[in-house]
N, C-alpha and C positions, 0 to 999 in steps of 0.2 A: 504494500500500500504506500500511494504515495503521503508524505510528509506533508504541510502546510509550510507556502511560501514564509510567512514569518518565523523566528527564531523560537524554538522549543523554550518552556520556561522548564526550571530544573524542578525537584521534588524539594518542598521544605521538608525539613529536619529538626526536632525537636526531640530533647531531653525531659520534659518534665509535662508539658501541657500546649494546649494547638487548639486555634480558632479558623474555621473556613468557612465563608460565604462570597456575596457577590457584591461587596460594594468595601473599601478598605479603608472607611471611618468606623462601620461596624466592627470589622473583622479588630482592632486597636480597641474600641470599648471593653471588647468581650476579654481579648486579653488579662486589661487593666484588670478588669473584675475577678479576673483569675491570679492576677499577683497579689489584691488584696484577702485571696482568701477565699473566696467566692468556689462554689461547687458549679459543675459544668452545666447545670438546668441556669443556675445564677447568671451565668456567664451568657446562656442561651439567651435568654429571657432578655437581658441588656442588650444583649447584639441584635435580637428583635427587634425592638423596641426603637434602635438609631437607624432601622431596615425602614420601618414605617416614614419613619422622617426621611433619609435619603433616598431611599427607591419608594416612593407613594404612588406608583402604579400598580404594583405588587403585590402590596400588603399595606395592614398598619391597622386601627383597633376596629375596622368595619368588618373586616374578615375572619377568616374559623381559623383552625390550625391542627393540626397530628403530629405527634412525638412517640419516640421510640424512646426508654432510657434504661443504659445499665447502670446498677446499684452496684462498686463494688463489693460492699461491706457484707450484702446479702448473698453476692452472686446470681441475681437474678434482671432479668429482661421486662419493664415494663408496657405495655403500650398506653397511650392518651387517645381517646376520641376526643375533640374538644370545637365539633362541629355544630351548630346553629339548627333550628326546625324550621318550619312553613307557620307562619303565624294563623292565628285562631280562624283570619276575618281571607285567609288564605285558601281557598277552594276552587273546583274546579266551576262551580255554577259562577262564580266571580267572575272568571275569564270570559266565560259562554256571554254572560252579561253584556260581557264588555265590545262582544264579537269577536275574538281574537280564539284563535285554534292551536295555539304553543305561545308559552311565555316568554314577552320578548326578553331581548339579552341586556336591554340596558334599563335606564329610569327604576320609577319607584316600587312598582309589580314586579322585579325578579327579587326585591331584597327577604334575604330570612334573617332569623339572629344572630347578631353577632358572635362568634365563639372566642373569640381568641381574650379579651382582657378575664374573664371566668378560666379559660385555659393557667395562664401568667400564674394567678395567685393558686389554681390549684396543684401545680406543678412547684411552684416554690417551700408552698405549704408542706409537701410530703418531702422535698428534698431539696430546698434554698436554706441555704447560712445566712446572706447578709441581708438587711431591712428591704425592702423593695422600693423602698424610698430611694437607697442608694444606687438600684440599679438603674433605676428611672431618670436618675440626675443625668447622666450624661446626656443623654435628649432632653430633656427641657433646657439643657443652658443652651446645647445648638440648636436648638428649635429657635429661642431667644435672642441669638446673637447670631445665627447663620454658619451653614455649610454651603463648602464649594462643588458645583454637582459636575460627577464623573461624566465621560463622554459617551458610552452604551444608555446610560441613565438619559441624559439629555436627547439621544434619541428616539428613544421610548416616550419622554415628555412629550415630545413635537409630534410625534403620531397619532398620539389624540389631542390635542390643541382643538380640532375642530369641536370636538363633542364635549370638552369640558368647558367651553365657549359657552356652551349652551346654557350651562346650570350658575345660578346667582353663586351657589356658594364656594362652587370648583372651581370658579372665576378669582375669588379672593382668596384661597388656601392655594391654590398653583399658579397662578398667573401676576407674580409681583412687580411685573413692570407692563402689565398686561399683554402679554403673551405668554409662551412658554419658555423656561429660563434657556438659555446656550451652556455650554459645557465650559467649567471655568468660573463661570459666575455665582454671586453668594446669594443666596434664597436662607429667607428665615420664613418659620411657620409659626407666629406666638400663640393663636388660638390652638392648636396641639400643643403646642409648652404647657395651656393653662388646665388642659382634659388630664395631660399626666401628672401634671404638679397635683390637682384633685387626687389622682387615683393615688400618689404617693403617699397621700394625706389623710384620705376617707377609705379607701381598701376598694373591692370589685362592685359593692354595691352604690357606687356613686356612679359605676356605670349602666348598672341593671333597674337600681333603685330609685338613682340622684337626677342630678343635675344634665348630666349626660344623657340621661334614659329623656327626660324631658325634652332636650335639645329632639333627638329621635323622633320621638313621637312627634312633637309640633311641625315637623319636616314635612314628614307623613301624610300626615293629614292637608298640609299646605300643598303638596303635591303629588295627591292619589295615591299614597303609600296603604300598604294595610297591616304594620306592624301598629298595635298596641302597647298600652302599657304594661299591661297581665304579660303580654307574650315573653317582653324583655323579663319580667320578676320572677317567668317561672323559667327560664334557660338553667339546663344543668351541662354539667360534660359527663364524660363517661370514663373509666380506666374499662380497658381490654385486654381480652386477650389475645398477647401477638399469634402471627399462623405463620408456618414455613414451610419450607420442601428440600431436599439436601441437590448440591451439585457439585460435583469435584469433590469431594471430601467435607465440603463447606457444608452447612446449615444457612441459609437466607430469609430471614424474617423480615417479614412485609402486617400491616394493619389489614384484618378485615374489613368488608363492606359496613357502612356504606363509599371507601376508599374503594379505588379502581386494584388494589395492590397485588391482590391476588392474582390475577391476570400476569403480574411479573413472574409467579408459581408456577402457573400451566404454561407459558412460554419455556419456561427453562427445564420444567419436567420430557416436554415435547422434545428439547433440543438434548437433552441428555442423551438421549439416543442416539444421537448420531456422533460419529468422531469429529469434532467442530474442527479441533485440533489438527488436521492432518490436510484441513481444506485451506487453513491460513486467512490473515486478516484481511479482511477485503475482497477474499475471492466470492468470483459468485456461486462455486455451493455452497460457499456459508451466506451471503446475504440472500441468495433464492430460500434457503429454506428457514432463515430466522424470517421472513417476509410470512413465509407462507404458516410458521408457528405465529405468528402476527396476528393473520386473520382468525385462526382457528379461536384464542383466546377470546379475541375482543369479540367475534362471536356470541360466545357466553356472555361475555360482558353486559354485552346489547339488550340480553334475555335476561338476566338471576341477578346480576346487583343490584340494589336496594338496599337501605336501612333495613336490619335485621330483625328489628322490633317490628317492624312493620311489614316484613316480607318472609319468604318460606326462602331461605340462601343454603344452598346445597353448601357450604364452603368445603368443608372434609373432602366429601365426592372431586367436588371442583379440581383442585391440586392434589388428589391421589396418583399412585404411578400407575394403576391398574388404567383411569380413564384416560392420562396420558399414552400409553401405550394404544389402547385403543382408538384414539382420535390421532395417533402418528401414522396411523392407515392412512389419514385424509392427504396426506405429503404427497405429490408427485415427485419423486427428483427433478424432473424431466419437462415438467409442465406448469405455469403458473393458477390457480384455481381462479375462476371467475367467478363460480356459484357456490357458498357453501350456506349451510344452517349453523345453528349453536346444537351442540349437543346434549346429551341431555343423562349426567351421570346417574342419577339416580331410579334411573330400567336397569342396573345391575343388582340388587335387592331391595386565544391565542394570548398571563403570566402570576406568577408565585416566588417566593424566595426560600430557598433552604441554606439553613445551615447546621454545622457539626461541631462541636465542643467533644473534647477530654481534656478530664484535669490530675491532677498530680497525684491523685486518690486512686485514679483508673476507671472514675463514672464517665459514662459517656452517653454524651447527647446526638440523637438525629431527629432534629424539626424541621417541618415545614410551614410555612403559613404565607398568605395568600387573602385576595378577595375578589380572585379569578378574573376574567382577562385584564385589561387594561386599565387602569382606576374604576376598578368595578362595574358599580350601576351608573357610572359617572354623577351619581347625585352625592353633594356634601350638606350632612346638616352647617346649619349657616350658626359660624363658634366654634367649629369641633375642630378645624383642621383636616379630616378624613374625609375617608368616601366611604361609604356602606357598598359593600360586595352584592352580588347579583346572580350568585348561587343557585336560588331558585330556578332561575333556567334553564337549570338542568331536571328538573322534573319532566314529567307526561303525563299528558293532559287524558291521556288515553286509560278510563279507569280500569283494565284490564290488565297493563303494563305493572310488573315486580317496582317499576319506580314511579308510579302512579302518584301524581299531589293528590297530599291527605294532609291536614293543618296537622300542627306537632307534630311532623315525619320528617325527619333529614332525607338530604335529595343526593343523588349519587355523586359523590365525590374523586376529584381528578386528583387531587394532591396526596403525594404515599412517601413517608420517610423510610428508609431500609436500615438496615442492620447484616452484617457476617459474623457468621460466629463459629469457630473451630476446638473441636470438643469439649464445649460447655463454655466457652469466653471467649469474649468480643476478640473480632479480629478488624473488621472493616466497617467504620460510621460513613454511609453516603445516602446521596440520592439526585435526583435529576429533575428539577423543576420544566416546567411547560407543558401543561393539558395532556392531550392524549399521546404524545410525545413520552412521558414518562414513565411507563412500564417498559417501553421499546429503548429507552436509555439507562436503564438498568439492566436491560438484559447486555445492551451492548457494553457497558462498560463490566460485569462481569465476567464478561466472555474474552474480553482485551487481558481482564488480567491474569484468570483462572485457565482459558484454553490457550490464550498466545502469547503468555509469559509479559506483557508490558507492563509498570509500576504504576503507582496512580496516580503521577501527570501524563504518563504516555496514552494513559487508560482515556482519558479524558480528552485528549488532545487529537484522538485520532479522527479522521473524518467519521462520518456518520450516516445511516440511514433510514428515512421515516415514511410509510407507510400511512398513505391519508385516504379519505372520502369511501373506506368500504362499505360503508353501513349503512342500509335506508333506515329510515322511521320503525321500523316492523322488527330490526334487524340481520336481515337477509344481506350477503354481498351483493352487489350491485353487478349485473351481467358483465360490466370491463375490467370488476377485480380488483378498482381502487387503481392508486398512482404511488410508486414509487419517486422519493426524490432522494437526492443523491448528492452529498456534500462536494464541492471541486477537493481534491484530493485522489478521488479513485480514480484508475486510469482508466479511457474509456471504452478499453476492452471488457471492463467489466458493465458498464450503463449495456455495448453492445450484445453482451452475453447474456443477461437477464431480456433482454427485449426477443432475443431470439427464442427465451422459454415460454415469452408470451407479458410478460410484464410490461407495463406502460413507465417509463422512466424518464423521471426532468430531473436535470443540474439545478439547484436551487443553492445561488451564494449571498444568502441572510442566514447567520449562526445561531439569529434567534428563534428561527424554527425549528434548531435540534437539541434545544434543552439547555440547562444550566447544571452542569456538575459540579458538586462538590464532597471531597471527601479526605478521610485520615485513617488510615493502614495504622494496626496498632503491630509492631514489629516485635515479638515477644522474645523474639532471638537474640538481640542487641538492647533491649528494650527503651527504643525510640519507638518515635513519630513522626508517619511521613502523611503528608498533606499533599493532594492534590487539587488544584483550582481548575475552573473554566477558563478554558482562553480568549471564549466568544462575549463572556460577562467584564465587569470592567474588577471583579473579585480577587482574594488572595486565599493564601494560608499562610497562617503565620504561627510562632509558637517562640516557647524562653525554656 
């Protein structure tokens, strides 16, 4: 495979503790918080929290969040559900009302509750050292006084300009010289300074309870929203339990539904089978046939995820080896599949931010969080600094459908943090931000480093492939089988060779339609710390 024209960044190296994500004011917070003491959820949580402020396309308190966390002291694997519901006044007769046949993606009808500041404190609660006050501090003073926004960031900014144009309040929390800021330039947010200086002050419920929830509400109602008051007071989170499937010697733990994560399970159960290894990176029978374990999964996808309180989720069945095996029938070598179904195991009886913390203790953090595409629903209550996420759009309206809107039902979720673990202890915190990209970027950066020996900057650094538009409404593939695209990097014997198995394949050179990695190898052999970053994010890893 070919290399990428720019210069390879090296792997960081770290002795004691390591922060990775995709903006390098966060990734310097989380740190800080780790040299004063701070446990890796602490460290997480701050470095979220400067995520909100510096990338507010992404994330920040509108949105939900999932966490993975190892406890050393226990030896044990947590999971966080820490996702939002469909509010009370949320129904499908609401839409019918309204005319509208699928919930749109943007304004005040896709919003649900927010998860992520209920995440914060219950995450710190079970395992934070330092006050949450302190972790909070570091965004409120550059919320206050200003950061200089990175150039990936800045260009994300400008791509929605038009649509936050629209909203009185994403006009005054993004637009400080009214437009969208340039790369270089300093943007301060005080009304976020003043929500987190609250939360530092009054706990979770000045956001569910307070002053915050009010801002919410009033919004809402100003403009056709249908979150309540009740809806925000009664938001809980959930701890889980993780789910895995082994590959290479490895264990890979991923979150159940209502997270897509599983889907990364049956892709690499599928691909277990075959000797990836001997096909090499980049060739096309390894990208023919991770393509074709692509569709198989998201298949299921289409069909059985749902919120699990609310729906019947095969998961066991799902990522068993026995249904894997069986559905590795569906593989052509030789041929790309244009038509398949989801199967059905139980007849045998376009952004998000992650980041990764470990600390000096050996707990280790993988979060994600997110308020799904691009400044969410693009609506900001007016005071808050943020934008309410717009999650609800991912429901169906179709009452028949496993993710059918039903008020208080979480709607299927894109964002999945992972975990490696190598007999019984962490070996690898990552994951792979961007929609349906992210189970297809987990499988790829496993595979880089488990079948073709690269470290995890190489892992991440290598070109990419993603697998779009297979799926109608119903979930069925679409008679042309979907579109391959194909990062510049691969040589074009390979675009040429997948076209002759029957694959539709574009050269696509925007890095931000192939995810954002990031991760830290825990090296038990030497025992360091190796971090790898994205090279398409404007991110680091860094470590003391």
């Amino acid at each position: 495979m070919e290399r990428s024209e720019k210069a390879p960044r090296e792997v960081m190296v770290a002795d004691h503790a390591m922060v990775a994500t995709s903006q390098p004011r966060a990734v310097e917070t989380g740190l800080e918080i780790l040299k004063r003491g701070g446990t890796a959820i602490d460290a997480a949580i701050a470095t979220n929290a400067m995520l909100g402020l510096v990338e507010p396309m992404s994330c920040g308190l509108g949105g939900d969040l999932f966490a993975l966390y190892w406890e050393a002291e226990s030896e044990q694997l947590y999971g966080f559900n820490g996702s939002g519901r469909a509010p009370t006044a949320m129904t499908r007769a609401a839409f019918a009302e309204r005319g509208l046949d699928r919930i749109p993606l943007h304004g005040p009808l896709s919003w649900t509750v927010p998860g992520c500041v209920d995440s914060w404190f219950a995450l710190h609660d079970r395992f934070g050292r330092l006050p949450m006050s302190d972790l909070l501090e570091p965004t409120i003073e550059a919320a206050e006084n200003g950061f200089a926004v990175t150039p990936v960031i800045a260009r994300m900014w400008e791509r929605a300009a038009e649509r936050l144009a629209q909203d009185p309040g994403a006009r005054v929390a993004f637009f400080p010289k009214g437009r969208a800021p340039k790369a270089g330039e300093t943007v301060r947010n005080p009304d976020l300074a003043s929500c987190l200086s609250a939360l530092a002050g009054g706990g979770r419920d000045t956001f569910y309870r307070g002053p915050i929830a009010d801002r919410i509400v009033c919004c809402a109602a100003q403009v056709g929203g249908l979150i309540a008051s009740a809806d925000l007071a009664a938001h809980t989170s959930e701890w889980v339990e993780p789910v895995s499937a082994p590959y290479r010697g490895y264990e890979v733990w991923e979150l159940p539904p209502n997270t897509q994560g599983i889907a990364a399970l049956q892709m690499l159960r599928l691909l277990e089978g075959f000797d990836i290894a001997s096909f090499g990176p980049g060739s096309v029978e390894w990208v023919h046939r991770f393509i074709e374990a692509k569709k198989l999964a998201y298949e299921d996808r289409a069909r059985f995820y749902a919120d699990p309180a609310c729906a019947d989720v095969p998961i066991e069945a799902l990522i068993s080896a026995e249904y894997a095996e069986a559905r590795r029938a569906c593989i052509d070598p030789g041929r790309a599949a244009t038509q398949l179904s989801a199967g059905d195991p139980r007849l045998r009886t376009g952004d998000t931010v992650y980041l990764t913390v470990v600390d000096e203790q050996g707990n280790a953090a993988s979060l994600i969080q997110s308020i799904y595409v691009g400044f969410g629903s693009g609506v900001v209550p007016p005071g808050t600094g943020f934008a309410m996420q717009n999650r609800g759009n991912l429901f169906h309206l179709d009452p028949n459908h496993a993710n059918a809107l039903e008020p208080g039902k979480r709607p299927f979720h894109t964002i999945i943090p992972a975990m490696l673990t190598e007999s019984g202890r962490p070996r690898f915190s990552f994951g792979v931000m961007g929609g349906d990209m992210q189970p297809q970027g987990h499988v790829q950066i496993l595979a880089n480093l488990l079948d073709f020996g690269m470290n995890v900057q190489e892992a991440g650094e290598a070109p990419r492939v993603r697998h779009v538009g297979s799926s109608t409404p119903t979930g069925d593939v679409q008679v042309d089988g979907g579109t391959v695209w194909l990062e510049p990097g691969f040589p074009k014997s390979v675009a040429d060779g997948l076209r002759a198995k029957g694959h539709r394949v574009e050269i696509r050179d925007d890095g931000l339609l192939f995810g954002g990695y990031q991760g830290i190898w825990i090296d038990r052999e030497t025992g360091t710390l190796h971090g790898g970053s994205e090279p398409r994010k404007d991110g680091c890893a860094l470590g003391y």
